[in-house]
PDBQT receptor file of N, H, CA, C and O in Angstrom, charges set to zero:
ATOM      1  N   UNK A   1     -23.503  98.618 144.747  1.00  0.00    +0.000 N 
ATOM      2  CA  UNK A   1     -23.379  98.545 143.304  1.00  0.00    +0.000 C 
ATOM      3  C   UNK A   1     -24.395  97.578 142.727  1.00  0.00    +0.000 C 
ATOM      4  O   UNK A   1     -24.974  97.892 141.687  1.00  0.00    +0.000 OA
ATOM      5  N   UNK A   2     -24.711  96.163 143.462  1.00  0.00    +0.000 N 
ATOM      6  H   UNK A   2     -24.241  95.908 144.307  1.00  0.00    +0.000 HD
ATOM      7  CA  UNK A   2     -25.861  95.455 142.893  1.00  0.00    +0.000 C 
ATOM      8  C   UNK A   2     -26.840  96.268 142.894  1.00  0.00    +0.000 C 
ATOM      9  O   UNK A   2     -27.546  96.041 141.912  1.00  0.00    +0.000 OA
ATOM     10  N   UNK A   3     -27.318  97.299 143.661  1.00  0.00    +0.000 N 
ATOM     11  H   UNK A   3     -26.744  97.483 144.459  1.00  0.00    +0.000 HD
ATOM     12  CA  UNK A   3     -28.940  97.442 143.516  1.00  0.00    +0.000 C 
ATOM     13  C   UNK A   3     -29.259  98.501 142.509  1.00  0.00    +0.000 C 
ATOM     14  O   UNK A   3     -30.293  98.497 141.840  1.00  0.00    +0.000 OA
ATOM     15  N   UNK A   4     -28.296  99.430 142.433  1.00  0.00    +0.000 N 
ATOM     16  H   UNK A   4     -27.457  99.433 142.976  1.00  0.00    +0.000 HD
ATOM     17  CA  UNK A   4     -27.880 100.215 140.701  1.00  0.00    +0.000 C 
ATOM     18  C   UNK A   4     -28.257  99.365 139.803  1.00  0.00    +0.000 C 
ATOM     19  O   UNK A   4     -29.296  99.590 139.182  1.00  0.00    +0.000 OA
ATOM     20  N   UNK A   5     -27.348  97.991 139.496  1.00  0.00    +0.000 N 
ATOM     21  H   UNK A   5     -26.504  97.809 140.001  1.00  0.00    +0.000 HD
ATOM     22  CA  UNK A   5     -27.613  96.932 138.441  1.00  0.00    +0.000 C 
ATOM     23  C   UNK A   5     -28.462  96.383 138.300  1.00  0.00    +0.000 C 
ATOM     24  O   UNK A   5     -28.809  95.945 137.203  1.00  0.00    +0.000 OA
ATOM     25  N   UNK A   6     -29.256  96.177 139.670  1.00  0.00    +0.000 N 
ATOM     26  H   UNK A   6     -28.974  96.532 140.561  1.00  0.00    +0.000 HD
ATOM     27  CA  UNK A   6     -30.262  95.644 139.270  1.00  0.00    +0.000 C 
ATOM     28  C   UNK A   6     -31.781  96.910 139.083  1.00  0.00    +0.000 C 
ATOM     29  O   UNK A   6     -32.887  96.469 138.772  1.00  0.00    +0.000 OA
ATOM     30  N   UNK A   7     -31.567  98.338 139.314  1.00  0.00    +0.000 N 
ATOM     31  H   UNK A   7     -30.668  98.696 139.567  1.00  0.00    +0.000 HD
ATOM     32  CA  UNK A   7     -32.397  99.055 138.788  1.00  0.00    +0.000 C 
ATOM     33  C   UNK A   7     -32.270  99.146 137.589  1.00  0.00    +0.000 C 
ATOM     34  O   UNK A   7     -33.305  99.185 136.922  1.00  0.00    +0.000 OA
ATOM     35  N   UNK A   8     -30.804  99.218 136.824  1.00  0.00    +0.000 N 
ATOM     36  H   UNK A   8     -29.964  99.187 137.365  1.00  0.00    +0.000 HD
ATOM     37  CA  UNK A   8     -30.446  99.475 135.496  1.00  0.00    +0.000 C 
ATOM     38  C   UNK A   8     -31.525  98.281 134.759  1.00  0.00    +0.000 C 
ATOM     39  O   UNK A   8     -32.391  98.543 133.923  1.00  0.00    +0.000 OA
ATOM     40  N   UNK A   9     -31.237  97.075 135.261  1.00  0.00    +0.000 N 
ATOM     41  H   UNK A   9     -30.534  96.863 135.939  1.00  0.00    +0.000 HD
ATOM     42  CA  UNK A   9     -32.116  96.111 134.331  1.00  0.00    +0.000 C 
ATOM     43  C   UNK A   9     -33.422  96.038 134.338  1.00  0.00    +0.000 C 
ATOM     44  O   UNK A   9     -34.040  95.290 133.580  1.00  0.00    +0.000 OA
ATOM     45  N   UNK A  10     -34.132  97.033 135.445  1.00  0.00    +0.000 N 
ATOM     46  H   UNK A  10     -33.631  97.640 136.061  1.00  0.00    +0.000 HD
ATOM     47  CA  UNK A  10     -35.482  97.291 135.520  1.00  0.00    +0.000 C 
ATOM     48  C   UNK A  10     -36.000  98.141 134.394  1.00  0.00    +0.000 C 
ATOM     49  O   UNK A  10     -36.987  98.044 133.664  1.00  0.00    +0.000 OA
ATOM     50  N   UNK A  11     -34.809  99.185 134.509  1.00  0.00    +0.000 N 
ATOM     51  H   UNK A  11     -34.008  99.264 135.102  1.00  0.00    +0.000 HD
ATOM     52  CA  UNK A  11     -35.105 100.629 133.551  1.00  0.00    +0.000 C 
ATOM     53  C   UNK A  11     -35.339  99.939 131.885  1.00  0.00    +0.000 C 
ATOM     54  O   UNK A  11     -36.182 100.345 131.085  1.00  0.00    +0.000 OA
ATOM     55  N   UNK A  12     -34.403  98.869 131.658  1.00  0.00    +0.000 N 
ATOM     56  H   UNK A  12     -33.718  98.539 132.308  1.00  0.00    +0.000 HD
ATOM     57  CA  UNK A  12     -34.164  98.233 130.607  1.00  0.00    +0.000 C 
ATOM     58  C   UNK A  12     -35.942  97.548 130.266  1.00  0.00    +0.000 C 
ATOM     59  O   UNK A  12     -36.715  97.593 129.309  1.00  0.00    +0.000 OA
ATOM     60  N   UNK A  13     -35.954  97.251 130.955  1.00  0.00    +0.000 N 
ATOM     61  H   UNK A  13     -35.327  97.214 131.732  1.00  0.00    +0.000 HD
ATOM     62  CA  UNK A  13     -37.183  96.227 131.023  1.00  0.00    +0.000 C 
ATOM     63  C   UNK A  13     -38.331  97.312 130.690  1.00  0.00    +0.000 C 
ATOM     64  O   UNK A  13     -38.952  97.066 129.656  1.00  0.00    +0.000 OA
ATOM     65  N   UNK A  14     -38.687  98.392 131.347  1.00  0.00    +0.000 N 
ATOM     66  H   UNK A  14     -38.182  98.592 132.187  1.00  0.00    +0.000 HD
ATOM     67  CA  UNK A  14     -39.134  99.249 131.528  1.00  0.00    +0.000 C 
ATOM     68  C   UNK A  14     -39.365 100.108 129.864  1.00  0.00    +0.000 C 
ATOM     69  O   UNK A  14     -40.429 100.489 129.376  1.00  0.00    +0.000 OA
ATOM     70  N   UNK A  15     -38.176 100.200 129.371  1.00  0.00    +0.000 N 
ATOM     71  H   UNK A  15     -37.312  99.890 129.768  1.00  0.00    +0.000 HD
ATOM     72  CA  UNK A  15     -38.334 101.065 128.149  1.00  0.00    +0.000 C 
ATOM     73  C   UNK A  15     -38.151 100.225 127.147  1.00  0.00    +0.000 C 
ATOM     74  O   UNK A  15     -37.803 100.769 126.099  1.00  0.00    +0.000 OA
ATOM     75  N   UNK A  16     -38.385  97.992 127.104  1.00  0.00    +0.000 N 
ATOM     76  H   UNK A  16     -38.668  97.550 127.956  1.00  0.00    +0.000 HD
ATOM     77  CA  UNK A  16     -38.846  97.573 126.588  1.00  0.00    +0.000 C 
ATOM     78  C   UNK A  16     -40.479  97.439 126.489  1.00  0.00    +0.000 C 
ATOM     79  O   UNK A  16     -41.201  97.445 125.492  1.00  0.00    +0.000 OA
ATOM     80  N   UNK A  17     -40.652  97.373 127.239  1.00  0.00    +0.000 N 
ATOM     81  H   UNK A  17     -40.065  97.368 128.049  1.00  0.00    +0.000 HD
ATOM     82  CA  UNK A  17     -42.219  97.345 127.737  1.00  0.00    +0.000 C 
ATOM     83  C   UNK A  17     -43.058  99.012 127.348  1.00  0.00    +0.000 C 
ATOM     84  O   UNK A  17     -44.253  99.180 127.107  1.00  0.00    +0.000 OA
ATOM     85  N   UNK A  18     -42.320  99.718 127.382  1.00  0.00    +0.000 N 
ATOM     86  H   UNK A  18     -41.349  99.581 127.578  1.00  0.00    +0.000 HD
ATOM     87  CA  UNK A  18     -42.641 101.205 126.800  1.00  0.00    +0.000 C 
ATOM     88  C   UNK A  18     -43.312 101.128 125.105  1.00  0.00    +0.000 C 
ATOM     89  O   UNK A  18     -44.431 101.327 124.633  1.00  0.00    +0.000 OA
ATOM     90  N   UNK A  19     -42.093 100.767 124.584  1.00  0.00    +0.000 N 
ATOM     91  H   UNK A  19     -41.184 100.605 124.968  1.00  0.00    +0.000 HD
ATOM     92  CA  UNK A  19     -41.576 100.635 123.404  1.00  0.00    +0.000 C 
ATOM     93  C   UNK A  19     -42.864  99.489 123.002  1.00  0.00    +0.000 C 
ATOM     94  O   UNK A  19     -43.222  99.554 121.826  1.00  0.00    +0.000 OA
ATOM     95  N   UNK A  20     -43.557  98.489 123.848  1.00  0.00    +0.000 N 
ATOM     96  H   UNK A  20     -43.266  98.437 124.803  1.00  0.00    +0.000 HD
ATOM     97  CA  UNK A  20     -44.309  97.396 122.605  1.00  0.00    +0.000 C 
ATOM     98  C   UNK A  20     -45.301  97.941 123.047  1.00  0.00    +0.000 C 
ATOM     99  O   UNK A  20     -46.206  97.953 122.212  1.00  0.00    +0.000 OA
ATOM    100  N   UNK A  21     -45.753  98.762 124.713  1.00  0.00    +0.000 N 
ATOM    101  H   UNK A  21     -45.018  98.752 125.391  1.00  0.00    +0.000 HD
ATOM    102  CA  UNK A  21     -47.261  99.246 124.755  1.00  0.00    +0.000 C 
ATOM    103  C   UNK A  21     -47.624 100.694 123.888  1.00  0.00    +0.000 C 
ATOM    104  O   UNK A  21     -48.807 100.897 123.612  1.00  0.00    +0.000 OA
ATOM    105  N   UNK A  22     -46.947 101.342 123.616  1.00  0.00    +0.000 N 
ATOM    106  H   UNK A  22     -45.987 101.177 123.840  1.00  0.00    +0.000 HD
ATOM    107  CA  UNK A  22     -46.813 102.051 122.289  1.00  0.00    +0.000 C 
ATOM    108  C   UNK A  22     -47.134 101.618 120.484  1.00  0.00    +0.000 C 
ATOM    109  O   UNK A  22     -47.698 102.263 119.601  1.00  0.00    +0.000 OA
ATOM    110  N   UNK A  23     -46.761 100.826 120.481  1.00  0.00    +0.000 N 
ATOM    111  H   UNK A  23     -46.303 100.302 121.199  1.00  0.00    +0.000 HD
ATOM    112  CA  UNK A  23     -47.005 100.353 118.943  1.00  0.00    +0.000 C 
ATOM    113  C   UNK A  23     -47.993  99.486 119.108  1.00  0.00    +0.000 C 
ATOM    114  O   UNK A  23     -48.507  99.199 118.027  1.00  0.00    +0.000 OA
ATOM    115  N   UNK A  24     -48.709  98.681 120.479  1.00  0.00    +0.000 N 
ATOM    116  H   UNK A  24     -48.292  98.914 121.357  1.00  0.00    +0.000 HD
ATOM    117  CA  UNK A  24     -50.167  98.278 120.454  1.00  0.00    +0.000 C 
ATOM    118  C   UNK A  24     -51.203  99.245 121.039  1.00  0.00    +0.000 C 
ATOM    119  O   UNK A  24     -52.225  98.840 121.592  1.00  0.00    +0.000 OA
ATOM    120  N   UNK A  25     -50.941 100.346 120.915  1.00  0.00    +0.000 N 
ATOM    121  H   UNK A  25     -50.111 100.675 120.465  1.00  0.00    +0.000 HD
ATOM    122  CA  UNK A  25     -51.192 102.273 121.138  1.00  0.00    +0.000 C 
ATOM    123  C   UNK A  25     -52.284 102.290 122.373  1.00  0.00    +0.000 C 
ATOM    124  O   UNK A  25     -53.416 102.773 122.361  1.00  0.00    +0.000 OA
ATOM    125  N   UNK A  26     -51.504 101.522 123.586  1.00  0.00    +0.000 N 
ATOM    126  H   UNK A  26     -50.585 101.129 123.596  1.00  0.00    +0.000 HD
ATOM    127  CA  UNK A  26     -52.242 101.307 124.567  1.00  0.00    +0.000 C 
ATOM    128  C   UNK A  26     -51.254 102.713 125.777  1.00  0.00    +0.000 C 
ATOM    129  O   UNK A  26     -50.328 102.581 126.577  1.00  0.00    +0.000 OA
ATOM    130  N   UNK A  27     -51.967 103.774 125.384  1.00  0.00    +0.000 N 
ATOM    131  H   UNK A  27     -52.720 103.880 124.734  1.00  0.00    +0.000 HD
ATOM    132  CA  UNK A  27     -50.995 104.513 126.408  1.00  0.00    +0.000 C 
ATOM    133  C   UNK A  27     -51.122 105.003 127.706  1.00  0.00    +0.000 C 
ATOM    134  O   UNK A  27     -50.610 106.001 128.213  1.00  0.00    +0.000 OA
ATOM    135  N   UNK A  28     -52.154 103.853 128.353  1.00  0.00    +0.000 N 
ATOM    136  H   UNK A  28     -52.569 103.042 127.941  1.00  0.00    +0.000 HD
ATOM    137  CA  UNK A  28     -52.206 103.811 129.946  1.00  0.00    +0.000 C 
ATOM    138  C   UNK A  28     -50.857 103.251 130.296  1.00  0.00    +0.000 C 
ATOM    139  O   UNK A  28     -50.034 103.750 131.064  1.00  0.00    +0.000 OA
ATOM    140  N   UNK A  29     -50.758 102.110 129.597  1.00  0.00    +0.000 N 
ATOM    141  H   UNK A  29     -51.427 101.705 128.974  1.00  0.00    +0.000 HD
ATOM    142  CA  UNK A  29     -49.470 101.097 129.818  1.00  0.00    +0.000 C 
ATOM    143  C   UNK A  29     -48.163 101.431 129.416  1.00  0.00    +0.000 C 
ATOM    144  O   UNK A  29     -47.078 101.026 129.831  1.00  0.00    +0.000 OA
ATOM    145  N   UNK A  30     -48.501 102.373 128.390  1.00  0.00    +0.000 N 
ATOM    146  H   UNK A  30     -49.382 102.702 128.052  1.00  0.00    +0.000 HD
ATOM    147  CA  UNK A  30     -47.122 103.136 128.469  1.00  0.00    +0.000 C 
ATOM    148  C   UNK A  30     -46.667 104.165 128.674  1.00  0.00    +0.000 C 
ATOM    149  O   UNK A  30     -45.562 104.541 128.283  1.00  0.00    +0.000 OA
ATOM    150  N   UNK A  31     -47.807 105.073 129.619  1.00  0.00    +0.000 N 
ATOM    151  H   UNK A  31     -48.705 104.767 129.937  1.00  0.00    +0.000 HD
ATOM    152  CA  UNK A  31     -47.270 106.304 130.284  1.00  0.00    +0.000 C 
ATOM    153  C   UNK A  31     -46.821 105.089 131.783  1.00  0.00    +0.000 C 
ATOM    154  O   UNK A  31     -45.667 105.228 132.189  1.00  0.00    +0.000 OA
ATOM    155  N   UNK A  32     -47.394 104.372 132.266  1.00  0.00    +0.000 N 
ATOM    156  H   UNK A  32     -48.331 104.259 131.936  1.00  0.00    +0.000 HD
ATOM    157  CA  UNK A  32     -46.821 103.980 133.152  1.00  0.00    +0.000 C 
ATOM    158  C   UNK A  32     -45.295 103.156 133.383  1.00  0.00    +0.000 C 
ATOM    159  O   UNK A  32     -44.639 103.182 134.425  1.00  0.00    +0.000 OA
ATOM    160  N   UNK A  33     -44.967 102.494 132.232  1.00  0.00    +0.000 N 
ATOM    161  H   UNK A  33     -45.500 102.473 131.386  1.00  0.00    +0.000 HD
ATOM    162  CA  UNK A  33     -44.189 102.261 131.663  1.00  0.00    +0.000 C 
ATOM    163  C   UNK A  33     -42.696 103.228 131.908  1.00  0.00    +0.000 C 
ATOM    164  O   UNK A  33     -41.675 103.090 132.582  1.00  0.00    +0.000 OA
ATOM    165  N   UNK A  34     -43.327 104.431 130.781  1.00  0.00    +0.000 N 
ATOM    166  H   UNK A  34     -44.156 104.543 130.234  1.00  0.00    +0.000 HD
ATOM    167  CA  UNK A  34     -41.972 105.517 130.837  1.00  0.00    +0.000 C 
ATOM    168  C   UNK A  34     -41.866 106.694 131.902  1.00  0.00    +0.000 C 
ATOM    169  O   UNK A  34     -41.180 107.713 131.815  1.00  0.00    +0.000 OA
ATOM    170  N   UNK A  35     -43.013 106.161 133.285  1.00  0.00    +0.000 N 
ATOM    171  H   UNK A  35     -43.570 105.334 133.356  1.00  0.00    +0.000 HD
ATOM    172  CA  UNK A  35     -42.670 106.972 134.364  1.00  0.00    +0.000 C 
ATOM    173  C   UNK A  35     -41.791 106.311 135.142  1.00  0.00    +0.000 C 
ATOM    174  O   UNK A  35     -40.768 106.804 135.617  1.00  0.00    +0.000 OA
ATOM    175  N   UNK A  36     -42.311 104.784 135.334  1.00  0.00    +0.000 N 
ATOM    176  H   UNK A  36     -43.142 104.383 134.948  1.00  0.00    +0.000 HD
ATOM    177  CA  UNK A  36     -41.322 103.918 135.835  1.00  0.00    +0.000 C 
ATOM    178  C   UNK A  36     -39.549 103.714 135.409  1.00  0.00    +0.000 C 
ATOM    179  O   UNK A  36     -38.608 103.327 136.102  1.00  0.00    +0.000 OA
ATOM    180  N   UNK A  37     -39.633 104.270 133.623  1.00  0.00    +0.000 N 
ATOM    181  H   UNK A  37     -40.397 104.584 133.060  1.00  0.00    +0.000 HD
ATOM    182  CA  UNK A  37     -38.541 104.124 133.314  1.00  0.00    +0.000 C 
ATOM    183  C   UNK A  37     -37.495 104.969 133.817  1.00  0.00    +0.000 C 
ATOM    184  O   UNK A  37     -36.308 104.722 134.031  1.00  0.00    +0.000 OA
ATOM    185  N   UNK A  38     -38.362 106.314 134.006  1.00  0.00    +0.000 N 
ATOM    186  H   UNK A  38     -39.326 106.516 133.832  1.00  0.00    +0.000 HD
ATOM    187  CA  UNK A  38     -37.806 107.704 134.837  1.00  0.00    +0.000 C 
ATOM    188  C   UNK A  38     -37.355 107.303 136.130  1.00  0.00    +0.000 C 
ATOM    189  O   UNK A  38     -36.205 107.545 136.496  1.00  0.00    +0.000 OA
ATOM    190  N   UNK A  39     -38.050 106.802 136.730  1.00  0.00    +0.000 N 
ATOM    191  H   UNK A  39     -38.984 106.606 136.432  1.00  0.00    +0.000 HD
ATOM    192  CA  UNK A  39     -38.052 106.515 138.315  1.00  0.00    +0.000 C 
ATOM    193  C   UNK A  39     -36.874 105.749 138.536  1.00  0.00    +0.000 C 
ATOM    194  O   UNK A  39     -35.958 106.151 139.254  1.00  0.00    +0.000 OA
ATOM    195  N   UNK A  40     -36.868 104.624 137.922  1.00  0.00    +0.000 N 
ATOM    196  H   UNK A  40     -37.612 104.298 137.339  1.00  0.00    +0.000 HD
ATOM    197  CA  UNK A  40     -36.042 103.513 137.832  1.00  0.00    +0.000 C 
ATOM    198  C   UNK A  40     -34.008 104.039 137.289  1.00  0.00    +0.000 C 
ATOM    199  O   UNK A  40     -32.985 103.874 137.954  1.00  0.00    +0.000 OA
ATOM    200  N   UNK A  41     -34.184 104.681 135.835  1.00  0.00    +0.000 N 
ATOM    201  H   UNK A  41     -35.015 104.816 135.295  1.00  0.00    +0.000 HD
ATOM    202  CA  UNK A  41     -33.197 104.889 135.678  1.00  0.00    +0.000 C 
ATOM    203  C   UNK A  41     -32.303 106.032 136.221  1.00  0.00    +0.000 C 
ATOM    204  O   UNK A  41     -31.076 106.134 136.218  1.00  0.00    +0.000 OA
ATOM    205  N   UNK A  42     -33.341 106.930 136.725  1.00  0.00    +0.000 N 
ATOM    206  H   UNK A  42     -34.338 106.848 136.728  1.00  0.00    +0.000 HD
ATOM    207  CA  UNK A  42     -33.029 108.240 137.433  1.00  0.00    +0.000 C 
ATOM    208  C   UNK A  42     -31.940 107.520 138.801  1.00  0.00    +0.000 C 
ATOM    209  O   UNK A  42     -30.746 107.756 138.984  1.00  0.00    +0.000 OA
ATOM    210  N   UNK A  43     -32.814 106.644 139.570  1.00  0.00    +0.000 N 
ATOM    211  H   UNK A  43     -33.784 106.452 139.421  1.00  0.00    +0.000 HD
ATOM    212  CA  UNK A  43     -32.068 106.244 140.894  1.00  0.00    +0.000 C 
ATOM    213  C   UNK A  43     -30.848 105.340 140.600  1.00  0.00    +0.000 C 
ATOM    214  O   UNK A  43     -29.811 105.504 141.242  1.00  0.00    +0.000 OA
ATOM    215  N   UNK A  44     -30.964 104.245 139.497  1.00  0.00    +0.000 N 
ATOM    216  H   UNK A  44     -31.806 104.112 138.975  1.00  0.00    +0.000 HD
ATOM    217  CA  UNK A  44     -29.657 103.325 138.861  1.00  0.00    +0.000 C 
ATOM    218  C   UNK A  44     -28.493 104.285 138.441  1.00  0.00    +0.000 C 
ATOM    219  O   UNK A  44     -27.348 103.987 138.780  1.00  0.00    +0.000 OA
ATOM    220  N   UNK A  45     -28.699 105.275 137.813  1.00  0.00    +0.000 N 
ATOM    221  H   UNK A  45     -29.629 105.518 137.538  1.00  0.00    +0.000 HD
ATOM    222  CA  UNK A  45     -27.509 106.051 137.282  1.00  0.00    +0.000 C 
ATOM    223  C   UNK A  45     -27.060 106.774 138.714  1.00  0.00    +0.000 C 
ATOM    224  O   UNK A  45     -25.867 106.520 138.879  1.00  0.00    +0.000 OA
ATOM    225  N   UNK A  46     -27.495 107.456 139.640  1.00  0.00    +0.000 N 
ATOM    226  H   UNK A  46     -28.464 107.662 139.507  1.00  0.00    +0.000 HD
ATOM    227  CA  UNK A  46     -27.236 108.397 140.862  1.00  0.00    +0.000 C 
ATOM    228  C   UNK A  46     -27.070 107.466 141.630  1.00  0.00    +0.000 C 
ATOM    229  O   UNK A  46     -26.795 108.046 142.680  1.00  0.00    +0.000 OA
ATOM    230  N   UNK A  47     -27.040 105.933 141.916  1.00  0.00    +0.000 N 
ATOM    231  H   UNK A  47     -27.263 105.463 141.062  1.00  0.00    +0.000 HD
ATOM    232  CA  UNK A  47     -26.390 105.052 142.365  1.00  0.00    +0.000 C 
ATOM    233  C   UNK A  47     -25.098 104.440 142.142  1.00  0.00    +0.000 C 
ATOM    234  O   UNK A  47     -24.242 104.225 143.000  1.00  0.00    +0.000 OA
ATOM    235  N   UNK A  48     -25.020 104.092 140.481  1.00  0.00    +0.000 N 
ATOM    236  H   UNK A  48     -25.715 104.266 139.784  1.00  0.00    +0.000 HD
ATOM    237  CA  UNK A  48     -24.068 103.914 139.854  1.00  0.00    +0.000 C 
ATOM    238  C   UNK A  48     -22.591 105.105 140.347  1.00  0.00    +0.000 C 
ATOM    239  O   UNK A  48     -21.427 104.787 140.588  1.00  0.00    +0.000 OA
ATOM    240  N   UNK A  49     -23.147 106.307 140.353  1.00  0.00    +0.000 N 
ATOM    241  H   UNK A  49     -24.092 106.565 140.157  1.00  0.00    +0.000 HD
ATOM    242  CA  UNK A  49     -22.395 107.392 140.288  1.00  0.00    +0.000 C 
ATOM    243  C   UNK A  49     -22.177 107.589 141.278  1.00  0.00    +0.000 C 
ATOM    244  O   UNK A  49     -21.145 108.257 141.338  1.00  0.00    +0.000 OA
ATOM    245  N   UNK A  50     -22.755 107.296 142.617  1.00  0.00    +0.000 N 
ATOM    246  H   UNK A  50     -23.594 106.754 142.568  1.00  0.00    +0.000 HD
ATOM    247  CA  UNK A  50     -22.456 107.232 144.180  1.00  0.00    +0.000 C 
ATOM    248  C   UNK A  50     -21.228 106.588 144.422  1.00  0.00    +0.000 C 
ATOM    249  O   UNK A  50     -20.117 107.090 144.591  1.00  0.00    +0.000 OA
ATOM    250  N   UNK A  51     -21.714 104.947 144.412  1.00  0.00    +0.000 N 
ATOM    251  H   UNK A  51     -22.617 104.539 144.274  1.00  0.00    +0.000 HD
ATOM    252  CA  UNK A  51     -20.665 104.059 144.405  1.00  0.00    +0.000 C 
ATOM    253  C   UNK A  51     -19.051 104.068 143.545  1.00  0.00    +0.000 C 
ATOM    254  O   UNK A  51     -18.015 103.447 143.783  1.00  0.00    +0.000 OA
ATOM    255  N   UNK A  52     -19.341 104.880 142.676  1.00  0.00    +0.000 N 
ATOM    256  H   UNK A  52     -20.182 105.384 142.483  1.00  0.00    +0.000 HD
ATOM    257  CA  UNK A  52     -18.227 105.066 141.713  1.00  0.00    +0.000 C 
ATOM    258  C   UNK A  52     -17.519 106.287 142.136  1.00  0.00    +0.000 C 
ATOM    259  O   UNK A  52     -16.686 106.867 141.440  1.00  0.00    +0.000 OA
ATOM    260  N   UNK A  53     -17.869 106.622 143.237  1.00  0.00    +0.000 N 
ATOM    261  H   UNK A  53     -18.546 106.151 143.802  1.00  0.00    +0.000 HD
ATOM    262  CA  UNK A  53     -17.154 108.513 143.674  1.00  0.00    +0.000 C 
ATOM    263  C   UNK A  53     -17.763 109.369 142.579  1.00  0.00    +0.000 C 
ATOM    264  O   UNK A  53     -17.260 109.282 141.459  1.00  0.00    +0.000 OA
ATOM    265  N   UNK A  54     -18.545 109.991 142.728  1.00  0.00    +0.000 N 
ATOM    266  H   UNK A  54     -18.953 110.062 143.638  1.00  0.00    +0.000 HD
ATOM    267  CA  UNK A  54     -19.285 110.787 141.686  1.00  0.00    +0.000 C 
ATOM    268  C   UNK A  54     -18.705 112.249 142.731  1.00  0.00    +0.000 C 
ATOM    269  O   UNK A  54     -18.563 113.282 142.077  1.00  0.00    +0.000 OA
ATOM    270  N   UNK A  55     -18.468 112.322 143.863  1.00  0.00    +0.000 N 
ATOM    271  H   UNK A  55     -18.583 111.482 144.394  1.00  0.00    +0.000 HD
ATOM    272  CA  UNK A  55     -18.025 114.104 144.444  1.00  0.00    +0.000 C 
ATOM    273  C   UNK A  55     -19.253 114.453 144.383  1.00  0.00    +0.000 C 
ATOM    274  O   UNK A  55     -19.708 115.309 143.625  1.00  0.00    +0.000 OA
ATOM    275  N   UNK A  56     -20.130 113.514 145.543  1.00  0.00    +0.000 N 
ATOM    276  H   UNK A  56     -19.761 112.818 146.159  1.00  0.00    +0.000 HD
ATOM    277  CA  UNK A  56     -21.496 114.495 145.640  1.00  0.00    +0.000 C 
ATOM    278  C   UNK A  56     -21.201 115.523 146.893  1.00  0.00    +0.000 C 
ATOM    279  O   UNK A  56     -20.478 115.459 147.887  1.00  0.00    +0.000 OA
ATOM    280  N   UNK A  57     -22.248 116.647 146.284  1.00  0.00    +0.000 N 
ATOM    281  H   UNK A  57     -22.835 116.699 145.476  1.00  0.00    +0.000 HD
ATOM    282  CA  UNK A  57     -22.482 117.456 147.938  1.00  0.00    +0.000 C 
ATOM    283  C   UNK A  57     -22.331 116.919 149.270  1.00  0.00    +0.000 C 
ATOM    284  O   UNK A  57     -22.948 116.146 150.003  1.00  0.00    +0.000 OA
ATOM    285  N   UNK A  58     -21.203 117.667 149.312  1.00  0.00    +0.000 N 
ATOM    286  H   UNK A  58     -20.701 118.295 148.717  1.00  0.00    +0.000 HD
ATOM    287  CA  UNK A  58     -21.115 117.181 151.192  1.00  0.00    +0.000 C 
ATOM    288  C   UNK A  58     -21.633 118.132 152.234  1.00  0.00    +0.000 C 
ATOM    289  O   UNK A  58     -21.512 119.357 152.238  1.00  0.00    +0.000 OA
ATOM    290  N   UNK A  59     -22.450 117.081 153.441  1.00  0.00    +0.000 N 
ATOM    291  H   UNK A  59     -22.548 116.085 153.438  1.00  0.00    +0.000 HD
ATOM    292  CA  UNK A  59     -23.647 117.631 153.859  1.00  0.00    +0.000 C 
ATOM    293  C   UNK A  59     -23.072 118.084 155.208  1.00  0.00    +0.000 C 
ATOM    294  O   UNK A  59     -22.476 117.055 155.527  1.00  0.00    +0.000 OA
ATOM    295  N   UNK A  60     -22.928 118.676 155.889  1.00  0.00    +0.000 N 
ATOM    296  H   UNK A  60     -23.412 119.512 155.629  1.00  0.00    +0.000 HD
ATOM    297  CA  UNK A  60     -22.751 118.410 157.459  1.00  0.00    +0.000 C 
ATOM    298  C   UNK A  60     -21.092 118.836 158.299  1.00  0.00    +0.000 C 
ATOM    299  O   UNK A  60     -20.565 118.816 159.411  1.00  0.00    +0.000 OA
ATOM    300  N   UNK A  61     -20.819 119.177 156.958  1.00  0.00    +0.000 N 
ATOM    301  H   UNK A  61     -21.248 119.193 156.054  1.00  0.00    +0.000 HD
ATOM    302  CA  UNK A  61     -19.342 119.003 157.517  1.00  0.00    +0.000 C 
ATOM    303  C   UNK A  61     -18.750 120.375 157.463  1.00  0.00    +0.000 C 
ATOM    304  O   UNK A  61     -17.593 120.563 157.839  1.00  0.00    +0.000 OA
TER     305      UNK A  61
């Protein structure tokens, strides 16, 4: 569950940092920005939802 939380506060960070390299219309820094934000919040939420019993696909059985 920490490493969810602590992606969640990356993602956070991430689509702050989006959000100011945008309005200084630098959009190297903020396509990298809102891929990271993808990357980041994609794995925090499907973590979150792991640990929480989300009823993922069961593999093997």
């Amino acid at each position: 569950m920490a490493i969810g939380i602590m992606f969640l506060l990356v993602a956070i960070l991430c689509l702050i940092g989006a959000i100011r390299e945008i309005s200084k219309r630098n959009f190297l820094g903020a396509g990298y920005a809102i891929v990271s934000l993808a990357f980041f919040g994609w794995f925090s939420i499907m973590t979150i939802i792991d640990v929480l019993g989300g009823g993922g696909v069961q593999v093997g059985a």
